[in-house]
C-alpha positions as CSV (number, residue, x, y, z in Angstrom):
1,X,-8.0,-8.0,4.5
2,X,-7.6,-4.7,3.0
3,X,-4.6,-3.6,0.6
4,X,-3.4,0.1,0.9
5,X,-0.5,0.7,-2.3
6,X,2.3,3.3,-0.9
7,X,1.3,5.1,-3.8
8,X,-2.1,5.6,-2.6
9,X,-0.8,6.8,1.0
10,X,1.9,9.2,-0.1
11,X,2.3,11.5,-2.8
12,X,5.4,11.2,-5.2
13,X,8.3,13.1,-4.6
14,X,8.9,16.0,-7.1
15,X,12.3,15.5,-6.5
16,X,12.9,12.4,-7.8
17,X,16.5,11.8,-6.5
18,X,14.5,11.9,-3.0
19,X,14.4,8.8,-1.1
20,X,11.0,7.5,-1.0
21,X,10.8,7.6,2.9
22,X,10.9,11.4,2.2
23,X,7.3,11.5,0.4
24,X,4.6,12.9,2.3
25,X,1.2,11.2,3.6
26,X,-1.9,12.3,1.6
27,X,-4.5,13.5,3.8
28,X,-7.2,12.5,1.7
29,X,-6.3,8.7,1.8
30,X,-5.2,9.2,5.4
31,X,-9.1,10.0,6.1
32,X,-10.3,6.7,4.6
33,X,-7.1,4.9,6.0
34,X,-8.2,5.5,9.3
35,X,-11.8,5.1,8.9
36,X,-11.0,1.6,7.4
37,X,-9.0,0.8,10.9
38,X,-12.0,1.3,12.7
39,X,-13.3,-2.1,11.4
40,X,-10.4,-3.7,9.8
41,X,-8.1,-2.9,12.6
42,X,-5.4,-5.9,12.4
43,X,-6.3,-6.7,8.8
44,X,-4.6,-3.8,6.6
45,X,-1.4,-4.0,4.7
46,X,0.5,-1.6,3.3
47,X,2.2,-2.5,-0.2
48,X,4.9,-0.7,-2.4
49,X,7.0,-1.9,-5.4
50,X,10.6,-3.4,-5.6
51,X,11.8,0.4,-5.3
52,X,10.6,0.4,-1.8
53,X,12.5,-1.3,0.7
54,X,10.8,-3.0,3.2
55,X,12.0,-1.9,6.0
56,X,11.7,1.8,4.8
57,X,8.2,1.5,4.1
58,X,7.6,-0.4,7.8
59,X,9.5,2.8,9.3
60,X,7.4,5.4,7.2
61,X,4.0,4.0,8.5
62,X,5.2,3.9,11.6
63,X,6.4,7.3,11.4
64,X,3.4,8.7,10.4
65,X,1.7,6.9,13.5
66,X,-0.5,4.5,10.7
67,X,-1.1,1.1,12.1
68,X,-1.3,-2.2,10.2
69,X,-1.3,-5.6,10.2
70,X,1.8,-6.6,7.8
71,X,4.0,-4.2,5.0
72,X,4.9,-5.9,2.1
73,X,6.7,-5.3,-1.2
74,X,6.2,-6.8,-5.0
75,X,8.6,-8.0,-6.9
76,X,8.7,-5.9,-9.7
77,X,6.9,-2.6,-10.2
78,X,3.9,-1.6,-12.4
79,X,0.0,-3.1,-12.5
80,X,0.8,-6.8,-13.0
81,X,3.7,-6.8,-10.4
82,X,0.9,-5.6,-8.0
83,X,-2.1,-7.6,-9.5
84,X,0.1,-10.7,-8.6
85,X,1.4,-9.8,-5.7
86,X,-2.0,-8.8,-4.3
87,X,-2.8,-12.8,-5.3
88,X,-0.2,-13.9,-3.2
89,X,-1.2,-11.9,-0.2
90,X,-4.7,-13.5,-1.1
91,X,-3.7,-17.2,-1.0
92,X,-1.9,-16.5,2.1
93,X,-4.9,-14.1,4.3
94,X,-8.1,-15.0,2.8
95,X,-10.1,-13.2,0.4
96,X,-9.0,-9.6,0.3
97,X,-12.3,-7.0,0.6
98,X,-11.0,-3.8,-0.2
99,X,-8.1,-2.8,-2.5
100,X,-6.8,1.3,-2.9
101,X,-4.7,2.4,-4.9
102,X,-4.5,6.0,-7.3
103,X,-3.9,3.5,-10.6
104,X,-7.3,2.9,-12.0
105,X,-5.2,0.2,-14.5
106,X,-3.9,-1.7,-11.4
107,X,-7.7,-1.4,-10.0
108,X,-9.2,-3.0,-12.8
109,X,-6.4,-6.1,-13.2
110,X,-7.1,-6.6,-9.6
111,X,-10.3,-6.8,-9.8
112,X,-10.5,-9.7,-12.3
């Protein structure tokens, strides 16, 4: 499996009374998104924080024509709410081979 964060897909909005289906994709990420479906194709999930609804975030991938396996949220929002969440989604799928996200603190508790 391979973890995409929100954060890492779309940038934040500057206007933060915005609703977060309003933030743009990141081409960068998009690039290595869609490289990653190449191989990974029905293995790639797409995961926000408790302020992203889950049906929001479905309908924004969707909308931006990305393709995925599952969307999921954490409970809870910073590193650790995404470090365990990202165990969960382990337990459930199998060993996960790629994680990206933009917080190199969320990379690292991952990682361990």
């Amino acid at each position: 499996m391979i973890i995409f964060t929100f954060d890492s897909l779309a940038y934040e909005n500057i206007d933060k009374t915005a609703p977060a289906g309003a933030r743009q994709p990141i081409p960068d990420t998009r690039r290595v998104y869609e490289g990653m479906y190449e191989r990974y194709s029905s293995r790639i999930i797409i995961l926000g924080d408790d302020s992203i609804k889950l049906d929001m975030l479905d309908q924004w991938a969707k909308r931006e024509g990305l393709k995925f396996a599952s969307v999921d949220v954490c409970v809870g929002r910073g590193a650790k709410a995404i470090r365990d969440r990202v165990r969960d989604l382990n337990a459930v799928y199998g060993k996960i081979e790629w994680f990206v996200d933009t917080n190199p603190e969320t990379v690292t508790l991952v990682r361990r």
